[in-house]
C-alpha positions in Angstrom: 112.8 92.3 107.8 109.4 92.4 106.7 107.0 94.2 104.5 103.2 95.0 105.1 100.7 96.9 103.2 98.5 98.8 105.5 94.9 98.4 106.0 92.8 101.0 104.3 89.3 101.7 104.6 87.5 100.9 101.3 90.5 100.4 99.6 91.8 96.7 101.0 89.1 94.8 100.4 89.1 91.4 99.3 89.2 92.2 95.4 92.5 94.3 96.0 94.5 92.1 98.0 93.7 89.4 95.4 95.5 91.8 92.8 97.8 92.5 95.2 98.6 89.1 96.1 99.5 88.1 92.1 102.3 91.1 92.9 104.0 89.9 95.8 103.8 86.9 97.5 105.9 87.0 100.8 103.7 91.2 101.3 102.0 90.5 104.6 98.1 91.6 103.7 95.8 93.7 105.7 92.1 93.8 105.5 90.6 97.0 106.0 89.2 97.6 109.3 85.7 95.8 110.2 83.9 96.9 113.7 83.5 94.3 115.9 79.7 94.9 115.6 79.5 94.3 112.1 81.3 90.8 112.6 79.0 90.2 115.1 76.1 91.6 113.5 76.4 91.9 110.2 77.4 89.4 106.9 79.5 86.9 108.7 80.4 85.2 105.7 80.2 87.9 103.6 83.1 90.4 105.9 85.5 86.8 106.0 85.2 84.5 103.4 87.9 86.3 101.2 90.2 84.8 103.8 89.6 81.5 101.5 92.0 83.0 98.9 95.1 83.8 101.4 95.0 82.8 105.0 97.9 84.8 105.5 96.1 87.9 105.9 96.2 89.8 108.9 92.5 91.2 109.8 91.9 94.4 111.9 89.2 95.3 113.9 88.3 98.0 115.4 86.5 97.8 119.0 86.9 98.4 123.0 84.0 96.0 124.3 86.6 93.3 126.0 84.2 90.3 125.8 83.0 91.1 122.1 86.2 91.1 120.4 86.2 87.7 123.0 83.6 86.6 120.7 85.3 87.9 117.5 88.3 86.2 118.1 86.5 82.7 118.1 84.6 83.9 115.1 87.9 84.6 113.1 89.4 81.9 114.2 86.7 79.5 112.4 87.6 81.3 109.0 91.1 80.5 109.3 92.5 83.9 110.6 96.0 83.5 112.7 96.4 87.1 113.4 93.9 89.9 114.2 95.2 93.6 114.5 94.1 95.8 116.9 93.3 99.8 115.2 94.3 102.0 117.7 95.8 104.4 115.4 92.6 105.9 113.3 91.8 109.7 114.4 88.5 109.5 112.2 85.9 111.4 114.0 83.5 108.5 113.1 85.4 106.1 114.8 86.5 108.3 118.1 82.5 108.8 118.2 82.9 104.6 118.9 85.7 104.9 121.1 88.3 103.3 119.4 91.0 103.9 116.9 93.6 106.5 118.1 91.7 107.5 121.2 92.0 104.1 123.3 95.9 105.4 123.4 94.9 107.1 126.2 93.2 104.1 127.9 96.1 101.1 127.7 93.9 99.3 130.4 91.1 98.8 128.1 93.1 97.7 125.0 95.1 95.2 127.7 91.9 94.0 128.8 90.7 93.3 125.5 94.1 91.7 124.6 93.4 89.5 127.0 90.3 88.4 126.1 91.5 87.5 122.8 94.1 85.2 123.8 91.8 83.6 126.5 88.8 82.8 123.5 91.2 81.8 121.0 95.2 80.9 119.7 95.2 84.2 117.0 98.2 85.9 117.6 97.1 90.4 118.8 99.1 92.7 117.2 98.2 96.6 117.5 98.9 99.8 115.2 98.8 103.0 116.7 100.7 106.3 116.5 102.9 107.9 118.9 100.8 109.0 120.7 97.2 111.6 120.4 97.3 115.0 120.9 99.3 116.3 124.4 100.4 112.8 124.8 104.1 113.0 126.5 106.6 110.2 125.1 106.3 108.6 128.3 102.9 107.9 127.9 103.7 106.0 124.6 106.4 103.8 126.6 103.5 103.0 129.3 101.0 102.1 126.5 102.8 99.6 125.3 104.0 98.3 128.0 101.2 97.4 129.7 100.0 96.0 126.0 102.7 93.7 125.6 102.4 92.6 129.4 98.7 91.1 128.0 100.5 89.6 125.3 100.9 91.7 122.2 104.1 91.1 120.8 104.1 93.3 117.5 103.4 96.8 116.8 102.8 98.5 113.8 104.1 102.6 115.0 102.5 105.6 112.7 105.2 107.4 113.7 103.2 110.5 113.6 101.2 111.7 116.9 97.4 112.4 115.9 95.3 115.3 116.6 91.6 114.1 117.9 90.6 117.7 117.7 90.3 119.5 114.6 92.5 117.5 111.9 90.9 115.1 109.1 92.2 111.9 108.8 94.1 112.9 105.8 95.5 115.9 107.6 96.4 113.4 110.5 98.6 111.6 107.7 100.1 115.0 106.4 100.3 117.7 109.1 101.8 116.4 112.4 105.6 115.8 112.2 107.1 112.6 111.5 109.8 111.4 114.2 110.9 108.0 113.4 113.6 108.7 115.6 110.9 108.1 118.5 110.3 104.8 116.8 113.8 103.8 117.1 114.0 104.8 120.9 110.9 102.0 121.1 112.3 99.5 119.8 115.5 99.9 121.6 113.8 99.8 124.9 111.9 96.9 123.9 114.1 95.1 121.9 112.0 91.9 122.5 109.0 93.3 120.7 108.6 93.4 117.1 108.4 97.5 116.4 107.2 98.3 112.4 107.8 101.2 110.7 104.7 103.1 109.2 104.2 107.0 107.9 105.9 108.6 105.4 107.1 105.5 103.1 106.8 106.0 99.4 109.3 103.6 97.8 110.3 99.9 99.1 114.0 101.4 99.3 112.8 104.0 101.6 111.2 101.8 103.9 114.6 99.4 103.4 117.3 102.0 104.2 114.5 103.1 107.2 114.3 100.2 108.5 118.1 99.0 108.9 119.3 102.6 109.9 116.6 102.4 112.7 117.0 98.7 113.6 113.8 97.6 113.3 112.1 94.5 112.1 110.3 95.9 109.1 108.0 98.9 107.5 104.6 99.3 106.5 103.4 100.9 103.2 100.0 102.4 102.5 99.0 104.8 99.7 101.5 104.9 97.5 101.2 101.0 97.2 97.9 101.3 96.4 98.4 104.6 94.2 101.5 102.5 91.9 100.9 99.2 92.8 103.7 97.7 90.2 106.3 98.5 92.7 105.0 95.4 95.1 106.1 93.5 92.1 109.7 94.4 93.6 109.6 93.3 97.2 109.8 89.5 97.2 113.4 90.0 95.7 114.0 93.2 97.4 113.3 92.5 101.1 113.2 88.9 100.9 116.2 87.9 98.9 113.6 85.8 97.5 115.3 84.5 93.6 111.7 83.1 92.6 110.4 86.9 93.1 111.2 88.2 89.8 109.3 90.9 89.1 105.6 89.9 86.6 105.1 91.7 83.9 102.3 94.5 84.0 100.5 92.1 81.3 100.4 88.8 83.0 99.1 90.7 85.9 96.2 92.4 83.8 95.6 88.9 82.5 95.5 87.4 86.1 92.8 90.1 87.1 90.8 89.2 84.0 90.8 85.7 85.1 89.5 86.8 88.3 87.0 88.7 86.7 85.8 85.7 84.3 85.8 83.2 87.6 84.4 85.2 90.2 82.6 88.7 89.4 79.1 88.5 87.5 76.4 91.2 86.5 78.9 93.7 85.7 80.5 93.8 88.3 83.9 93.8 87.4 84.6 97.1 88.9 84.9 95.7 91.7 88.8 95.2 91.2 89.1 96.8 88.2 88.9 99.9 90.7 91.8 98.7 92.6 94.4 98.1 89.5 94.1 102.0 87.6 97.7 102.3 88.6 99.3 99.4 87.1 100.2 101.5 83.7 100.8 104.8 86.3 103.3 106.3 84.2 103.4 104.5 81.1 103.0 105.8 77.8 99.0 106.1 77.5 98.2 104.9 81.0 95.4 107.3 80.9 93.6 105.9 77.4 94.1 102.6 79.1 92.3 103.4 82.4 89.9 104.8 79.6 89.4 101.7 78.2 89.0 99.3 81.3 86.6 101.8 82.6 84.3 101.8 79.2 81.1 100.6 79.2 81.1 98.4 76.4 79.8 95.3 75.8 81.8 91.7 76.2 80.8 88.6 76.2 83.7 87.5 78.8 84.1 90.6 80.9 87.7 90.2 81.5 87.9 90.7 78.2 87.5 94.4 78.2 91.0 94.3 80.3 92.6 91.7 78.0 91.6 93.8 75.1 92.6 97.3 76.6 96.1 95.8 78.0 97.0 93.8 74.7 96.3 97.3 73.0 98.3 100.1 75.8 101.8 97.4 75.1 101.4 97.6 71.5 101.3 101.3 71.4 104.0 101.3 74.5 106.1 98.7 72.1 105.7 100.9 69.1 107.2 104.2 71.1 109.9 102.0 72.0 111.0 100.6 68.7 110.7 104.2 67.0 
């Protein structure tokens, strides 16, 4: 079984899966989506470099131009990438505009086409994430997607198991409105037992996407929000999912601590927001979690900026130590 926390736009940048990575280290990592065009156009170095502090991170792009993500894949490659992902699951109206996300569903000779172009330009293994299908979709056309897919090579997918509605739903009413059916999931995987089939939609605790998982005999689950919303719990998984006995959980303090390290080694001009941003859940609720958020957030002056973390942390488990010994 295995655990992954899901790409998010905005959210799984490379400050956040540092913090994320001091909470679990077997949690297979995500970065959030990056268009092929801004790889190939944009800050190179800038969009992959992170990589330098985990090369076990998984990075999604989002594209449908065969011989670009041709040229991706070499590019990604260099910067010590092993896996790229594949979004075909986003029903953004921004990125339908593109065509691609959730809308290439409908075109599995595309996606196989730019599957193959990957594997012929470099050795990264293609994984995909999609739903269950978009809109009128019939559950057949979910059994053909993938299996012209995984006839180009893609071994893994990542199932929202949630169908999404090009026409007229947000994105966050794509992850709320259309019924879950993990049961569809299951049917997957037991027609294509030699594919790797994760779980994703609808997980809010690691003993959810456990009991999921096993009941539905598949090779692992993907978390998203609430991760990100009360990210302590990743502090959990190594011991949890991988019977790992070195995966105690850290303490909310060393964690803080680690951050502020970061902060000190690697974030300059006040910028420490950067992933200060990312860990306003850590305390989520604690006794005065909110002052603390409070504190990290204040504007005051410190010669060390990871200071202003050590100094608000040190403060929130005195007070939390105090309630407890009254």
């Amino acid at each position: 079984m295995t655990f992954s926390i899901a790409p998010m736009m905005k959210w799984t940048d490379q400050h956040c899966r540092y913090f994320h990575r001091i909470l679990t280290k077997k949690a297979i990592l995500f970065t959030e989506m990056i268009s092929v065009d801004a790889i190939l156009y944009g800050p190179q170095h800038k969009l992959l470099s992170s990589n330098y502090f985990d090369n076990s991170t998984v990075i999604q792009v989002g594209g449908n131009d065969p011989k670009k993500l041709g040229k991706v894949a070499k590019i990604v490659e260099k910067y010590g990438y092993t896996e790229i992902n594949l979004n075909i699951g986003c029903p953004s109206n921004r990125v339908k505009s593109g065509n691609f996300g959730a809308c290439l569903m409908a075109s599995p000779q595309i996606v196989s086409d730019c599957v193959k172009s990957i594997k012929n330009n470099s050795n990264l293994k293609v994984s995909i994430k999609c739903r269950i299908g978009i809109d009128d979709m019939s559950s057949l056309d979910l059994d053909r997607f993938v299996s012209i897919t995984s006839t180009a090579g893609v071994k893994k997918f990542i199932i929202h198991a949630r169908k999404a509605i090009l026409g007229g739903l947000s994105p966050k009413q794509n992850r709320e409105i259309p019924p879950l059916d993990y049961q569809r999931v299951e049917k997957l995987k037991k027609e294509n037992n030699d594919l790797i089939i994760i779980l994703n939609g609808g997980i809010v605790s690691l003993e959810a996407g456990i009991k999921h998982t096993r009941d539905l005999n598949l090779d692992g689950f993907m978390m998203g929000r609430e991760a990100y919303k009360n990210p302590y719990i990743l502090s959990f998984a190594d011991k949890l999912i991988y019977g790992d006995s070195n995966g105690e959980n850290i303490s909310r303090r060393t964690v803080a601590f680690k951050v502020a390290d970061y902060i000190d080694q690697f974030l300059f001009d006040n910028n420490d927001h950067l992933i200060t941003r990312h860990i306003l859940g850590l305390y989520n609720n604690m006794y005065c979690s909110r002052e603390w958020r409070n504190n990290i957030l204040d504007k005051s002056f410190f010669k060390l900026k990871g200071d202003k973390l050590r100094f608000a942390t040190d403060k929130i488990e005195k007070m939390i130590s105090l309630r407890q010994a009254a």
